[in-house]
N, CA, C and O of each residue as an XYZ file, in Angstrom:
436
protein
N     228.019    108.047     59.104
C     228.426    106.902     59.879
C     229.194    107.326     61.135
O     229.047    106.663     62.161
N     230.056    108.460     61.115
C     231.082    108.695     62.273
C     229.994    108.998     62.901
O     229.944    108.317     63.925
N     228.647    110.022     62.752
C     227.786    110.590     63.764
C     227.005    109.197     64.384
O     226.239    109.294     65.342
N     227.218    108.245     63.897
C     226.282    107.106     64.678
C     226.948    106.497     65.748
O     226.378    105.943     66.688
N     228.594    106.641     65.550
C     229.752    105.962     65.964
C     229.633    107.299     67.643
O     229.834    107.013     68.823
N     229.315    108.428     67.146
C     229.650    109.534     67.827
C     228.566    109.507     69.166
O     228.788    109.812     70.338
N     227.146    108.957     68.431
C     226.017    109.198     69.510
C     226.104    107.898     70.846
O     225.766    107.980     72.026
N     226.676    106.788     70.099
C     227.026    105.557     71.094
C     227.892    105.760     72.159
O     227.791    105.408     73.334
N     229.028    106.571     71.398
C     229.656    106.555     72.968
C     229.512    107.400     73.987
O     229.566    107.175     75.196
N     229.230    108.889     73.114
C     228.305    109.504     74.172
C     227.342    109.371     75.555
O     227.013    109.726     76.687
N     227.248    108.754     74.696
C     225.450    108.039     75.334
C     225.808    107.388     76.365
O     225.250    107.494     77.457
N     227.369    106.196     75.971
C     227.611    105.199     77.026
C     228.279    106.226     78.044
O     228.183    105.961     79.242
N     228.886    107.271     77.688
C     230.038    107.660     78.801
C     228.758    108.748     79.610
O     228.626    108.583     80.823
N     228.096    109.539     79.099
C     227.031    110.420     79.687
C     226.154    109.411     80.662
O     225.989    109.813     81.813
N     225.571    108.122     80.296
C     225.311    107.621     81.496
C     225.760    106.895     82.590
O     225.205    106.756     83.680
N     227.298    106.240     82.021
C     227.797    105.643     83.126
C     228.263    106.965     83.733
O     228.007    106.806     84.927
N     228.817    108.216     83.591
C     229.228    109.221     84.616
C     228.063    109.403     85.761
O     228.199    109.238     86.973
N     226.725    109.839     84.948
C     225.690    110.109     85.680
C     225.431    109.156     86.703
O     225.177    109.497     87.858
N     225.493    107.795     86.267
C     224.769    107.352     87.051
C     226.058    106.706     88.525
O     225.832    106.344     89.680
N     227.541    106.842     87.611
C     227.936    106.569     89.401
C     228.361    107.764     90.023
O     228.927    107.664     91.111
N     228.133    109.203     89.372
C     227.828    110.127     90.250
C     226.559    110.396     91.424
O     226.543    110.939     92.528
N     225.532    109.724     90.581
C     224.165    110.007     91.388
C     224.759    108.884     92.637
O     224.530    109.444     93.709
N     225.223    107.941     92.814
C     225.491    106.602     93.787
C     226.634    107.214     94.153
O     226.488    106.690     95.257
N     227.284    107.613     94.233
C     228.314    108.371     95.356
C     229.643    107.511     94.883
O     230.623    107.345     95.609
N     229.483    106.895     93.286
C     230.508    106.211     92.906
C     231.930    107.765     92.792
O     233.077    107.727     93.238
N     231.239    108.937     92.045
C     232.123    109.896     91.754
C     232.098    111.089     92.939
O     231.174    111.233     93.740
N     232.854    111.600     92.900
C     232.386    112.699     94.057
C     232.567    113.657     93.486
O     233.270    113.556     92.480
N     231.974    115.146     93.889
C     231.603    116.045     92.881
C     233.598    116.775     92.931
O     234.459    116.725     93.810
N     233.587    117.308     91.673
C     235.094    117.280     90.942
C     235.469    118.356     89.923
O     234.575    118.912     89.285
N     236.211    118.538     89.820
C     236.074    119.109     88.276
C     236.470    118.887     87.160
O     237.012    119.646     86.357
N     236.107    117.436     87.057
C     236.429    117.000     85.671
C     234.851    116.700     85.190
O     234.278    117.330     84.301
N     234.322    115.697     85.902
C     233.395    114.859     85.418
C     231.816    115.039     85.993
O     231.467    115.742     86.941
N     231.221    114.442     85.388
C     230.133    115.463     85.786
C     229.209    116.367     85.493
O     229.538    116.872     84.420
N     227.929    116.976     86.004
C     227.185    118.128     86.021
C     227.929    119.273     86.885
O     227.776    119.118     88.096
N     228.633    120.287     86.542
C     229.553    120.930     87.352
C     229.178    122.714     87.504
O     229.738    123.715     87.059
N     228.026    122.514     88.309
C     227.567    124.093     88.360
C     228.267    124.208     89.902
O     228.906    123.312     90.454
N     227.969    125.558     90.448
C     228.162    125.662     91.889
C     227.252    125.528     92.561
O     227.545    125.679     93.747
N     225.693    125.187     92.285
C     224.981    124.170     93.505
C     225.251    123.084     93.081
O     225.041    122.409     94.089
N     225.697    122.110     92.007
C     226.272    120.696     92.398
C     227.257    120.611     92.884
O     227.614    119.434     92.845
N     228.276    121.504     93.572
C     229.546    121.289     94.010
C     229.234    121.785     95.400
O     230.100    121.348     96.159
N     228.359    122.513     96.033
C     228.383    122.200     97.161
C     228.227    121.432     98.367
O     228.106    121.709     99.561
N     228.274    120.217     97.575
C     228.399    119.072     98.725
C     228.128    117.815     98.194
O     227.913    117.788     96.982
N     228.080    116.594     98.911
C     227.600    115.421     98.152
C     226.618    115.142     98.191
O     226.287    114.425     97.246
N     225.352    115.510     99.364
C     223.873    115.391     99.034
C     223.113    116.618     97.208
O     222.210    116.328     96.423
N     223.694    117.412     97.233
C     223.408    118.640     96.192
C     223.711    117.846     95.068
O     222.770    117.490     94.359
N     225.438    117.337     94.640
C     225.859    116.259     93.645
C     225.095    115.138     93.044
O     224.841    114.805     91.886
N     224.669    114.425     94.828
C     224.162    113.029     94.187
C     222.670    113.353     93.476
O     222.317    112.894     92.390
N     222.004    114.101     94.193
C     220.100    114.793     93.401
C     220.199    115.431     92.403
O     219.172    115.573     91.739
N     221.587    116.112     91.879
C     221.079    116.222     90.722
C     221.714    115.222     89.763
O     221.176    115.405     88.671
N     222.396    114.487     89.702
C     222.437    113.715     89.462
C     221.273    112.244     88.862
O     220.985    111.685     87.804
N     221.007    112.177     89.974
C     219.689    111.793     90.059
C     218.900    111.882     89.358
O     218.380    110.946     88.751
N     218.495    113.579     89.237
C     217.263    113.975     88.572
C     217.745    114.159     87.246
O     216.858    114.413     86.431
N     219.136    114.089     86.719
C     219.483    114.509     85.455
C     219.345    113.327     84.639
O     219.122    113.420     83.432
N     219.498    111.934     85.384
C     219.700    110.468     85.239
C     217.764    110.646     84.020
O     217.689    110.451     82.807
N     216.617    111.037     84.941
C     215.458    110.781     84.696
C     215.285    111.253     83.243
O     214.342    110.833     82.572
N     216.261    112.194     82.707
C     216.095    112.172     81.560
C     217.059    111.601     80.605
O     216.827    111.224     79.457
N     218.330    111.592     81.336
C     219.261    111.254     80.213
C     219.240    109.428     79.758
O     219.483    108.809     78.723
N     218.875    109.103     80.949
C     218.898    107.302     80.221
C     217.891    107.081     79.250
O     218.064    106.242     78.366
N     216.735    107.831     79.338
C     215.890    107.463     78.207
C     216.358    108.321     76.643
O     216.285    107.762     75.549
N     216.817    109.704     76.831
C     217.324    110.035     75.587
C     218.747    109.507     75.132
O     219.013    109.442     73.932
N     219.617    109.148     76.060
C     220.915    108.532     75.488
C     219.935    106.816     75.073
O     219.621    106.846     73.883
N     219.690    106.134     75.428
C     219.083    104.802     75.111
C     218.490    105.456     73.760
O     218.931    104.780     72.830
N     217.626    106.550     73.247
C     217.455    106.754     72.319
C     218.539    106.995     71.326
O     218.413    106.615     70.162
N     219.484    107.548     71.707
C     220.224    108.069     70.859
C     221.389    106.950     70.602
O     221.788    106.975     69.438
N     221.949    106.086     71.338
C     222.384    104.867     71.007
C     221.777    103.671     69.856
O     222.422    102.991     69.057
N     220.007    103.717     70.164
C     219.611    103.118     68.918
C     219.928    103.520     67.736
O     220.330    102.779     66.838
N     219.676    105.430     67.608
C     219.573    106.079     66.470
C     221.107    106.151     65.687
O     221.418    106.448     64.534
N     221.840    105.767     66.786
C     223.581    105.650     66.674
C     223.911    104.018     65.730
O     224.544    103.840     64.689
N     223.185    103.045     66.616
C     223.274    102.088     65.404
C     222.432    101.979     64.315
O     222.919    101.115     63.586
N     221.637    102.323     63.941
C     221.046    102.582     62.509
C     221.641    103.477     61.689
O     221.455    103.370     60.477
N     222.550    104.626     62.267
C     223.543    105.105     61.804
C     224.536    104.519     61.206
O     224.841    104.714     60.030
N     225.156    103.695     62.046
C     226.226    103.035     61.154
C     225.712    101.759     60.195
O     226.442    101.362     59.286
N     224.753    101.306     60.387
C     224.215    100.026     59.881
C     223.637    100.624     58.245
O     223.444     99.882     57.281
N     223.412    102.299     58.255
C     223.005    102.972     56.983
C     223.903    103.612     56.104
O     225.058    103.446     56.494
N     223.834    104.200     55.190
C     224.103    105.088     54.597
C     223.705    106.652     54.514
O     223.486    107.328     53.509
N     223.687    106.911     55.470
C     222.698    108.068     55.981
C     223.411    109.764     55.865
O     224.563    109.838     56.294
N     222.781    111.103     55.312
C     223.456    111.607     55.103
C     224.130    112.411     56.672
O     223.815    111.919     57.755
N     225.000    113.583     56.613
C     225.911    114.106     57.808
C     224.944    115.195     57.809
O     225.501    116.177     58.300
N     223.786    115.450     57.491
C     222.818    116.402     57.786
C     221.960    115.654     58.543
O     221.480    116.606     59.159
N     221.368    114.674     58.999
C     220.744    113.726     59.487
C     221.771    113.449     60.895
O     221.443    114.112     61.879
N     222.594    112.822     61.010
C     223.708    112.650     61.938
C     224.045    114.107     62.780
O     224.063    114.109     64.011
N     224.325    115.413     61.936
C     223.970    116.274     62.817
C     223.281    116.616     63.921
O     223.537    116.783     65.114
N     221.857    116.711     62.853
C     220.618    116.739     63.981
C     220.443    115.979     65.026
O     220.142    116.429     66.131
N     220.625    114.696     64.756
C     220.620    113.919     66.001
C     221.556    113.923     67.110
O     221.432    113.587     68.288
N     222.465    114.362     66.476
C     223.885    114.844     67.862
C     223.664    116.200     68.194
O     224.492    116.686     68.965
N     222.664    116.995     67.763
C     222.235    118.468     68.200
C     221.041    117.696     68.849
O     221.381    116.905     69.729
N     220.303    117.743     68.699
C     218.952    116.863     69.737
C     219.733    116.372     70.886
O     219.538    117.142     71.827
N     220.457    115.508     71.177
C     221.360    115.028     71.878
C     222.025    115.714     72.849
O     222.210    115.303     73.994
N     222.400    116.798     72.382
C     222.861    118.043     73.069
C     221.923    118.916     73.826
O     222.216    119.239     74.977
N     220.941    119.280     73.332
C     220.291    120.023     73.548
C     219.689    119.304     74.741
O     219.520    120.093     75.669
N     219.294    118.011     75.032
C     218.630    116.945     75.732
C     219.428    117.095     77.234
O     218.998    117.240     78.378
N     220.858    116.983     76.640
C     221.737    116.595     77.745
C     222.132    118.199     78.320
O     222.628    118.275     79.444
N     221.895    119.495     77.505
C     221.759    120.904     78.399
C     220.710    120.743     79.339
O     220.942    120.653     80.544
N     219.080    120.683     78.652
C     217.988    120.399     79.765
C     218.272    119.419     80.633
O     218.060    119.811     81.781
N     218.646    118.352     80.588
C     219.335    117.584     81.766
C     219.999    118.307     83.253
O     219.765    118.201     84.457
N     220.812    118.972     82.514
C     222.281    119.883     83.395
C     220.942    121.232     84.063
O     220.857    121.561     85.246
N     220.178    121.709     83.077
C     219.390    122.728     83.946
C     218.593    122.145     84.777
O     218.635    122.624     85.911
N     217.718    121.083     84.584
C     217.159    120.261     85.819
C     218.093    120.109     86.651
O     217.608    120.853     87.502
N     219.265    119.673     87.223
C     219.944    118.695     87.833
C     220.082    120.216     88.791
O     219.399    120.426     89.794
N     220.934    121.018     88.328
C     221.561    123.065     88.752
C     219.907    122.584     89.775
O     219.824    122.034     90.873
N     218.950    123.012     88.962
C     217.671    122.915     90.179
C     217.482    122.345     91.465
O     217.152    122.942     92.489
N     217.753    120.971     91.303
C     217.209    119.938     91.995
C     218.395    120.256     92.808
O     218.069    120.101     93.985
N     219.770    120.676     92.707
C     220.689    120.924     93.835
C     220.446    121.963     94.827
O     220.681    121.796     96.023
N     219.970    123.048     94.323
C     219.494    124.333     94.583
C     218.728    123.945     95.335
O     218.849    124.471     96.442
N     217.661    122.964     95.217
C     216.715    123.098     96.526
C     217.135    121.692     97.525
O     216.137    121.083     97.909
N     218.037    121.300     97.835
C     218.994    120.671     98.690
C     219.315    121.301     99.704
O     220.155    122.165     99.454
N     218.876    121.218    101.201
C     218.915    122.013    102.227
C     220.495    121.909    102.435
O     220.968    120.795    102.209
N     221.197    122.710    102.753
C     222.464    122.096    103.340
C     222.130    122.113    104.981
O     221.372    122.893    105.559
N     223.104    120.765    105.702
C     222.929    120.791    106.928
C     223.386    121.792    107.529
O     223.254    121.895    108.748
């Protein structure tokens, strides 16, 4: 049950960061964020990967928020809840390596 409790908020805080980073709501920082050194060199580099990290993470956090309430709505074991917060992870690394990319090829002016 805590892992269902665990994938929801995740999910909510991983995409509201993303997505008012990609909109120039956040500016690149070092708290919050995709925080390599091509997303920190500037705010065009920030907002694309951003962006491009968005293309995957709203559809796997939206997944993982469902799988979060059937979590708590079950009895489900903490080997099950694992996996899905390791999937989760693993989702939201490939995210962060797309995003490192998509900054990288960001011309600076």
């Amino acid at each position: 049950m805590i892992f269902g409790w665990i994938l929801i908020i995740l999910s909510i805080f991983v995409v509201t960061t993303t997505l008012l980073a990609a909109n120039g709501k956040i500016a690149p920082n070092g708290l919050l964020g995709i925080r390599t050194p091509a997303t920190q060199r500037g705010e065009s580099q920030w907002r694309k990967a951003h962006l491009v990290a968005s293309w995957l993470l709203i559809p796997s956090c939206t997944v993982a928020s469902i799988v979060g309430i059937v979590f708590i709505g079950k009895n489900t074991s903490d080997t099950v809840g694992q996996i899905a917060l390791l999937a989760f992870l693993v989702l939201a690394g490939i995210s962060a390596i797309l995003a490192d990319r998509a900054a990288r090829a960001v011309q600076t002016p």
